[in-house]
mmCIF file of the N, C-alpha and C atoms, coordinates in Angstrom:
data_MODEL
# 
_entry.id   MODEL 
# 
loop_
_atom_site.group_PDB 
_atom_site.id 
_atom_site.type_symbol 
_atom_site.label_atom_id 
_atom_site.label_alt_id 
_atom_site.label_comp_id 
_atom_site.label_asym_id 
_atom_site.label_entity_id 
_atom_site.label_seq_id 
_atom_site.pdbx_PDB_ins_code 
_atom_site.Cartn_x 
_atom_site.Cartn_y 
_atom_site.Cartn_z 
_atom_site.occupancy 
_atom_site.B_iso_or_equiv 
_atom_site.pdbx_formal_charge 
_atom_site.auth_seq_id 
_atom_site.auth_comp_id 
_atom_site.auth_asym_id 
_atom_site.auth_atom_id 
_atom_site.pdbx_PDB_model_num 
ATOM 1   N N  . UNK A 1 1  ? 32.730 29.078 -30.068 1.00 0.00 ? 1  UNK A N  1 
ATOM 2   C CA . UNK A 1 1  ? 33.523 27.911 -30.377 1.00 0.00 ? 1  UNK A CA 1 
ATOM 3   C C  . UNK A 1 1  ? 32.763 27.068 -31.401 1.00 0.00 ? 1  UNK A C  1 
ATOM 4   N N  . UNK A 1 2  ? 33.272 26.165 -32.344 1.00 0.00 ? 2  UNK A N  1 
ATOM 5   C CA . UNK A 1 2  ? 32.852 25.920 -33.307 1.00 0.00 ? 2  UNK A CA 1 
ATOM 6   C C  . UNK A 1 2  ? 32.020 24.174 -32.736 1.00 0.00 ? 2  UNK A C  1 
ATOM 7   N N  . UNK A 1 3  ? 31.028 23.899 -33.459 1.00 0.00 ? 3  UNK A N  1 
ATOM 8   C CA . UNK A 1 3  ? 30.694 22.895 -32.988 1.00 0.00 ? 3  UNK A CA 1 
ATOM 9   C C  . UNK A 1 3  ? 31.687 21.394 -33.722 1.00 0.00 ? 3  UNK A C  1 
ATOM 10  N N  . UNK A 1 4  ? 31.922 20.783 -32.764 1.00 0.00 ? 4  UNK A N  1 
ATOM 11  C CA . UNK A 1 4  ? 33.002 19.732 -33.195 1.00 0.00 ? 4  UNK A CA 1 
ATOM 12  C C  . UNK A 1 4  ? 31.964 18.355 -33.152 1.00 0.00 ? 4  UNK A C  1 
ATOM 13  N N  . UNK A 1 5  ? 32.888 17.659 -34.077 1.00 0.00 ? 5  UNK A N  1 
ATOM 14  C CA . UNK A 1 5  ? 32.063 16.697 -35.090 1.00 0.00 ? 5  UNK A CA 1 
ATOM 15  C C  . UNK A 1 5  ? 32.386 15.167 -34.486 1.00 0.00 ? 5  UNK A C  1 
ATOM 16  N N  . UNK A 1 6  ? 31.643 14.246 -33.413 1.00 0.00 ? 6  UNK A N  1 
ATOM 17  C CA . UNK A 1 6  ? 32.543 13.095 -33.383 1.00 0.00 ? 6  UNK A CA 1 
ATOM 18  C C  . UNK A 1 6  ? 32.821 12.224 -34.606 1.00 0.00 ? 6  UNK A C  1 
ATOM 19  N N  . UNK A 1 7  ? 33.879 11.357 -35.107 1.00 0.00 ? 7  UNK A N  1 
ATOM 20  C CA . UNK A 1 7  ? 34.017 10.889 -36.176 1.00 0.00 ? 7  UNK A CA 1 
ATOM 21  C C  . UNK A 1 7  ? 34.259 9.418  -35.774 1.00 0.00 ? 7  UNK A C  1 
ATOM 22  N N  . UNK A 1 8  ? 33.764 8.391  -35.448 1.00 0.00 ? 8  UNK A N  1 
ATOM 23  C CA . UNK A 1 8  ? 33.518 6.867  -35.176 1.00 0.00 ? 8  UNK A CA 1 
ATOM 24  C C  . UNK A 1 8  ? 34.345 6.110  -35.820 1.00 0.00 ? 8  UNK A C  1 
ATOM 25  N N  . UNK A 1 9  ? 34.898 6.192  -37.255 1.00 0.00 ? 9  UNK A N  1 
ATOM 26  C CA . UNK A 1 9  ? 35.471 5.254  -38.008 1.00 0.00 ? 9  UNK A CA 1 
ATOM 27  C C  . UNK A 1 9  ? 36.950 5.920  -38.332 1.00 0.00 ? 9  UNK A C  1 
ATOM 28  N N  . UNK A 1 10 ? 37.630 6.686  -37.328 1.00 0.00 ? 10 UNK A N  1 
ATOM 29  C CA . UNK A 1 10 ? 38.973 7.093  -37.033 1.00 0.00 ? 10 UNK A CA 1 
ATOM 30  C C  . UNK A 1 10 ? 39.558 5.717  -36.034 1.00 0.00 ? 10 UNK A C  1 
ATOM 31  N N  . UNK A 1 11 ? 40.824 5.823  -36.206 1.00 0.00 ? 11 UNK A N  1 
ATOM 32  C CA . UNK A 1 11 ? 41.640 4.776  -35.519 1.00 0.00 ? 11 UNK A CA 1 
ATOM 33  C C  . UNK A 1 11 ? 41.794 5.444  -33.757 1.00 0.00 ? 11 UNK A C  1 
ATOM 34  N N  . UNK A 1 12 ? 41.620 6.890  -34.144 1.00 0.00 ? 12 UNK A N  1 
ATOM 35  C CA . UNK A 1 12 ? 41.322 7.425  -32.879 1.00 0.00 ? 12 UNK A CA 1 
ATOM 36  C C  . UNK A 1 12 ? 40.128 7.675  -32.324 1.00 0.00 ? 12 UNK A C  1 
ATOM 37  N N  . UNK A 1 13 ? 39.247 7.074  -31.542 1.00 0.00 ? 13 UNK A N  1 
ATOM 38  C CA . UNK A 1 13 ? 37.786 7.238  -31.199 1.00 0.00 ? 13 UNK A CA 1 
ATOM 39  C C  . UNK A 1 13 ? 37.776 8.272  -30.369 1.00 0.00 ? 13 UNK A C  1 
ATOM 40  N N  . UNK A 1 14 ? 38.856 8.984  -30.122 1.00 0.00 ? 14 UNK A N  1 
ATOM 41  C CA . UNK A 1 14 ? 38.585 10.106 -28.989 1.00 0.00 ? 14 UNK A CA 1 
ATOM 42  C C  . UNK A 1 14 ? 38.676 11.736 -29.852 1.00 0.00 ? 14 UNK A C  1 
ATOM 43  N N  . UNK A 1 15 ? 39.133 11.632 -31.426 1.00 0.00 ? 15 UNK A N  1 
ATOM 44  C CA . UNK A 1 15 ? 39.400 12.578 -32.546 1.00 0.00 ? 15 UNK A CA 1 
ATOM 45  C C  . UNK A 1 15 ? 37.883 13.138 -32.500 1.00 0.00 ? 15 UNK A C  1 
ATOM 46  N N  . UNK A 1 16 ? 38.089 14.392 -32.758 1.00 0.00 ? 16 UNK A N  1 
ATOM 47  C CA . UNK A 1 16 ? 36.373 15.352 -33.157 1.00 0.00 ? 16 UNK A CA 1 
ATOM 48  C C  . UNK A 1 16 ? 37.444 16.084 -34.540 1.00 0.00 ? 16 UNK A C  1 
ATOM 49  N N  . UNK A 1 17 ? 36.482 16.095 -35.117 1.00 0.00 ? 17 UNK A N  1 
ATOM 50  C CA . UNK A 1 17 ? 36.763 17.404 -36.583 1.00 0.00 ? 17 UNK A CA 1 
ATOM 51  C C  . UNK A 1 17 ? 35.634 18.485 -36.241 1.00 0.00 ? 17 UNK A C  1 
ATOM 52  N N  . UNK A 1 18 ? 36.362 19.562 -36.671 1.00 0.00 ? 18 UNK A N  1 
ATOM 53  C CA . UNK A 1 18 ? 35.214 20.699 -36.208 1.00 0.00 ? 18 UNK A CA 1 
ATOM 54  C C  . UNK A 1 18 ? 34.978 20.919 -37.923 1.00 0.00 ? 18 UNK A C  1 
ATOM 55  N N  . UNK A 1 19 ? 33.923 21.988 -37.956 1.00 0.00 ? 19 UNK A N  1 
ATOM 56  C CA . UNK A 1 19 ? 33.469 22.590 -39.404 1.00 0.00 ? 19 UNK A CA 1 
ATOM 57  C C  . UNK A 1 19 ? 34.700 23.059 -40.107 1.00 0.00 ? 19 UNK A C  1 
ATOM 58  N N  . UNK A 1 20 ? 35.851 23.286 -40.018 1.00 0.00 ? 20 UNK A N  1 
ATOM 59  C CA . UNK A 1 20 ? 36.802 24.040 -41.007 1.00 0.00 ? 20 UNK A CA 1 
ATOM 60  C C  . UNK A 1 20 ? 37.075 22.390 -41.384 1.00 0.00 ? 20 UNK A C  1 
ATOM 61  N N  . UNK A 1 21 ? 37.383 21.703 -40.936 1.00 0.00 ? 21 UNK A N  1 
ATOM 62  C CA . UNK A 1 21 ? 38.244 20.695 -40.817 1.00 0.00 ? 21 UNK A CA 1 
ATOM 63  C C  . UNK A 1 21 ? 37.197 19.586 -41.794 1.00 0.00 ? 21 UNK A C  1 
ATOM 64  N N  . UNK A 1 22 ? 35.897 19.743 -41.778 1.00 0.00 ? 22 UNK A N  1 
ATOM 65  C CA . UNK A 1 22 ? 35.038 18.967 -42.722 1.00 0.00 ? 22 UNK A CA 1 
ATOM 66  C C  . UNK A 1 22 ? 35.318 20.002 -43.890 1.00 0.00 ? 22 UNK A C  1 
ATOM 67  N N  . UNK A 1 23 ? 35.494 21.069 -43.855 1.00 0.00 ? 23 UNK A N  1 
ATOM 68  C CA . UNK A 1 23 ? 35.231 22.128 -45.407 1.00 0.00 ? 23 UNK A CA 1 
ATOM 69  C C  . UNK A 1 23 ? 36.709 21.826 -45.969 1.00 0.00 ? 23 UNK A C  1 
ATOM 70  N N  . UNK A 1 24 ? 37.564 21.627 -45.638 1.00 0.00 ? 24 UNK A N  1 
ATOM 71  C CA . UNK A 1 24 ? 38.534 21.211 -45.664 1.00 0.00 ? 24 UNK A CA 1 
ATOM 72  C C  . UNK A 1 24 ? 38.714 19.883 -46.531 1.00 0.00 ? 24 UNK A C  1 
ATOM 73  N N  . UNK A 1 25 ? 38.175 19.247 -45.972 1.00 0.00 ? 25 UNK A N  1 
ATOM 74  C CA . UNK A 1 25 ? 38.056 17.773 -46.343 1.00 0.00 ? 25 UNK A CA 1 
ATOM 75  C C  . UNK A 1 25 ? 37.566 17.720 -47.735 1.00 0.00 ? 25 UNK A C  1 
ATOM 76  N N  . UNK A 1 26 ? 36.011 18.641 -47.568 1.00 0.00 ? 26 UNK A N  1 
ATOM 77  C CA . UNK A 1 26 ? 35.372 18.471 -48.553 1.00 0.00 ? 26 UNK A CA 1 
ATOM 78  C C  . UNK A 1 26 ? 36.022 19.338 -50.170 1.00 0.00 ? 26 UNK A C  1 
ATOM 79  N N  . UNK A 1 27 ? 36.325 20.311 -50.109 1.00 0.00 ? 27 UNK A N  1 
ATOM 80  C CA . UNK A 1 27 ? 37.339 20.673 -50.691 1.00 0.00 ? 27 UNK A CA 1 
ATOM 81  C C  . UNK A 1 27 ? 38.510 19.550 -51.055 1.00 0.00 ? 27 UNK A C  1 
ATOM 82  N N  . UNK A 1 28 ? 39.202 18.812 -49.820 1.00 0.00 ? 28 UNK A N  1 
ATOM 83  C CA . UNK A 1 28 ? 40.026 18.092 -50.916 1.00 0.00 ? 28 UNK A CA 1 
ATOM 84  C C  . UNK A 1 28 ? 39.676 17.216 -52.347 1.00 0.00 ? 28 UNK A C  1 
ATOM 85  N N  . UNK A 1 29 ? 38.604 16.861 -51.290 1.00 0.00 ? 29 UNK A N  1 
ATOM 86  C CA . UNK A 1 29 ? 37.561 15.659 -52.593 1.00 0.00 ? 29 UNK A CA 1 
ATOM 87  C C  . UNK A 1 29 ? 37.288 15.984 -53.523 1.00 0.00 ? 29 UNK A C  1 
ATOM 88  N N  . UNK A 1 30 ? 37.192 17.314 -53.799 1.00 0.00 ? 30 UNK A N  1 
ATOM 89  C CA . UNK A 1 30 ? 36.681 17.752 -54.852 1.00 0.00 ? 30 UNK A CA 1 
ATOM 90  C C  . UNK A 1 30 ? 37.842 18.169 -55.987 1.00 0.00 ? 30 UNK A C  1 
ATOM 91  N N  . UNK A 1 31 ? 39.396 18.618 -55.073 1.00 0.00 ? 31 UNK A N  1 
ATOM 92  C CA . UNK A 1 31 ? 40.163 18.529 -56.044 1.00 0.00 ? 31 UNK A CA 1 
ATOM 93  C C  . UNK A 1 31 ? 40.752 17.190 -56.897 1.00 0.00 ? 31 UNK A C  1 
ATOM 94  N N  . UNK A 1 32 ? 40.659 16.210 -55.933 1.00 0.00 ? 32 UNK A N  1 
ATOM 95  C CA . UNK A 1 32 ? 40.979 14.512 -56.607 1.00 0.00 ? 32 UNK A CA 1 
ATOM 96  C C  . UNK A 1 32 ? 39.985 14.484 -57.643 1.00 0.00 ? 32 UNK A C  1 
ATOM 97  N N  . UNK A 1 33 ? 38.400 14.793 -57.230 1.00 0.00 ? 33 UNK A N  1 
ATOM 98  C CA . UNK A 1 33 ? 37.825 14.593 -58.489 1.00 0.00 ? 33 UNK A CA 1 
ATOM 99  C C  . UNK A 1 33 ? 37.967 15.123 -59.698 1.00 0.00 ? 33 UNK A C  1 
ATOM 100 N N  . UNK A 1 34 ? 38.696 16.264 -59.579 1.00 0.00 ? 34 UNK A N  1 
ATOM 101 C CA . UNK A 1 34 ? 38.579 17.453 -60.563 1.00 0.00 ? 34 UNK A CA 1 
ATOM 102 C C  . UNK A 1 34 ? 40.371 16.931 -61.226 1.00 0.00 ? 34 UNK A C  1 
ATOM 103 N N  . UNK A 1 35 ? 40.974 15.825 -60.849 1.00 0.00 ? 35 UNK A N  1 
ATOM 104 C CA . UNK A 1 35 ? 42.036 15.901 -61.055 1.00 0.00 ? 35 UNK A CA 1 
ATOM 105 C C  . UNK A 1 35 ? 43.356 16.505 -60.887 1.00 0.00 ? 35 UNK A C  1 
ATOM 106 N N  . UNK A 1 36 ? 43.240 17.603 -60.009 1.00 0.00 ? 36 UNK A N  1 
ATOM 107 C CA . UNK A 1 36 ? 44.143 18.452 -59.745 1.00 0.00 ? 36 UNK A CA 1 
ATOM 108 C C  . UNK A 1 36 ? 45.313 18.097 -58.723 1.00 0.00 ? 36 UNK A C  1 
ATOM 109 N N  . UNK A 1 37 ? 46.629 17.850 -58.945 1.00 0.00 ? 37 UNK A N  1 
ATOM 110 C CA . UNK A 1 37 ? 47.615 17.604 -58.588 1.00 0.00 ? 37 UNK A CA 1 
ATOM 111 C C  . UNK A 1 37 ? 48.449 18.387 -58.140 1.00 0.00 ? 37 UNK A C  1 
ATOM 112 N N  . UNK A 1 38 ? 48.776 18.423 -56.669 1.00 0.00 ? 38 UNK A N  1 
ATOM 113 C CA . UNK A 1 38 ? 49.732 19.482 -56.635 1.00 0.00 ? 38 UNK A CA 1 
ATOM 114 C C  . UNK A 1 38 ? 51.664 18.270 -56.328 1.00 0.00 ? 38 UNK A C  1 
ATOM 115 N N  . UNK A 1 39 ? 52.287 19.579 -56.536 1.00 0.00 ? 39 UNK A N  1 
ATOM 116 C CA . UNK A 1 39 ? 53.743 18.982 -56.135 1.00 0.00 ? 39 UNK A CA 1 
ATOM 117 C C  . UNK A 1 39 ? 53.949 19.360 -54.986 1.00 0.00 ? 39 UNK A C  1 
ATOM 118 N N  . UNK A 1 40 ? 55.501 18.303 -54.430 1.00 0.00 ? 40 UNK A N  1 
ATOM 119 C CA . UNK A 1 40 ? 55.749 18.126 -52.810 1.00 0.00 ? 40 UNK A CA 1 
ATOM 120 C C  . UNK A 1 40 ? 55.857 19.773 -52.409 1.00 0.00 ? 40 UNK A C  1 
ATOM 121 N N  . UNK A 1 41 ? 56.621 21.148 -53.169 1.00 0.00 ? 41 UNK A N  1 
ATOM 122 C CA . UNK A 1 41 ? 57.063 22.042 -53.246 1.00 0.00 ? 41 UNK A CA 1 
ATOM 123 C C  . UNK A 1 41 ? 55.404 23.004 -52.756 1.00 0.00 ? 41 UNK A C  1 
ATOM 124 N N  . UNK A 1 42 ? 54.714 22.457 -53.958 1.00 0.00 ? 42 UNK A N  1 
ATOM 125 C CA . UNK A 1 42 ? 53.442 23.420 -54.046 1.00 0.00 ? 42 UNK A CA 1 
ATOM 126 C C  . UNK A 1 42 ? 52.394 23.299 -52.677 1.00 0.00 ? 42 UNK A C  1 
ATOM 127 N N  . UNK A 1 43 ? 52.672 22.063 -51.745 1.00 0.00 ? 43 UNK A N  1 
ATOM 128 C CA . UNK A 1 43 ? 51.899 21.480 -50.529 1.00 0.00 ? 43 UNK A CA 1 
ATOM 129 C C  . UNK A 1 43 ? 52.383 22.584 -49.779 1.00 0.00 ? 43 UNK A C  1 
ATOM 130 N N  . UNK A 1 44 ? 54.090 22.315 -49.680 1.00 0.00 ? 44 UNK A N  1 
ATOM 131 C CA . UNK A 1 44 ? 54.898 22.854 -48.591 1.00 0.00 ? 44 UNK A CA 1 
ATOM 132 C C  . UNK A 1 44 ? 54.546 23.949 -48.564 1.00 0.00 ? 44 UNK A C  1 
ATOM 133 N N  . UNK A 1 45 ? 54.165 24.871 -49.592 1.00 0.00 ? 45 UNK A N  1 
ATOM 134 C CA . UNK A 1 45 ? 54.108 26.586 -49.778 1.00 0.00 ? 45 UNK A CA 1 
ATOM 135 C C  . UNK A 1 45 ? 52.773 26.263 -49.025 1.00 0.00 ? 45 UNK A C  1 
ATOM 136 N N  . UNK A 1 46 ? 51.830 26.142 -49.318 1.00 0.00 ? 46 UNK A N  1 
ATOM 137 C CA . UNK A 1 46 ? 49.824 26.159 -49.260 1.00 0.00 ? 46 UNK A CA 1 
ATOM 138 C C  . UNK A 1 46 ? 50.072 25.868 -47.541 1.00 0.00 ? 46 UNK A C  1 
ATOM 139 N N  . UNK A 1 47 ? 50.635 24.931 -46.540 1.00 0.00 ? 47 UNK A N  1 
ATOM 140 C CA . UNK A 1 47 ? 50.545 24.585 -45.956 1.00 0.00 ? 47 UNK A CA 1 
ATOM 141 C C  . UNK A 1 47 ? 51.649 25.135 -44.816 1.00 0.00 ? 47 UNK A C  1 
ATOM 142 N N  . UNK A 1 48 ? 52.513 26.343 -45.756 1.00 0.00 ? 48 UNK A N  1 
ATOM 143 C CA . UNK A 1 48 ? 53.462 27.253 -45.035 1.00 0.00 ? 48 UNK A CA 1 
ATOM 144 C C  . UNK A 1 48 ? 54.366 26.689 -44.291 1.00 0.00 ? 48 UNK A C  1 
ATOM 145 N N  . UNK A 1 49 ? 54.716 25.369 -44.870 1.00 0.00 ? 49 UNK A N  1 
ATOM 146 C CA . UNK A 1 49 ? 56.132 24.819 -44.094 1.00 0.00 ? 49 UNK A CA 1 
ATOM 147 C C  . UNK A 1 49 ? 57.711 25.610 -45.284 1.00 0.00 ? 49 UNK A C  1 
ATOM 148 N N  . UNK A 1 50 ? 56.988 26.564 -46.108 1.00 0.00 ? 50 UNK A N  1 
ATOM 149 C CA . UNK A 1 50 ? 58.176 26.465 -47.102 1.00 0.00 ? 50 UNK A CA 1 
ATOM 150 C C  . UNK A 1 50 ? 58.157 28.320 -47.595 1.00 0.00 ? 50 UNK A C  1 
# 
């Protein structure tokens, strides 16, 4: 099981993020920095609601 992360400055104090969920994160940051924009269409596909 993956080791889960407590996170203090969530509105939920009882929330853990595990390691996918920080690589995740960290990855997003890096696309805002990099400028990269996706559309409502292109989320829905990546995120398999579509």
């Amino acid at each position: 099981m993956p080791q889960l992360v407590k996170k203090t400055k969530m509105c939920n104090p009882d929330a853990f993020l595990d390691e996918q969920d920080l690589k995740d994160i960290a990855e997003s940051q890096e696309a805002v920095r990099q400028g990269r924009v996706y559309t409502h269409e292109e989320v829905g596909k990546i995120l398999g609601f579509r």
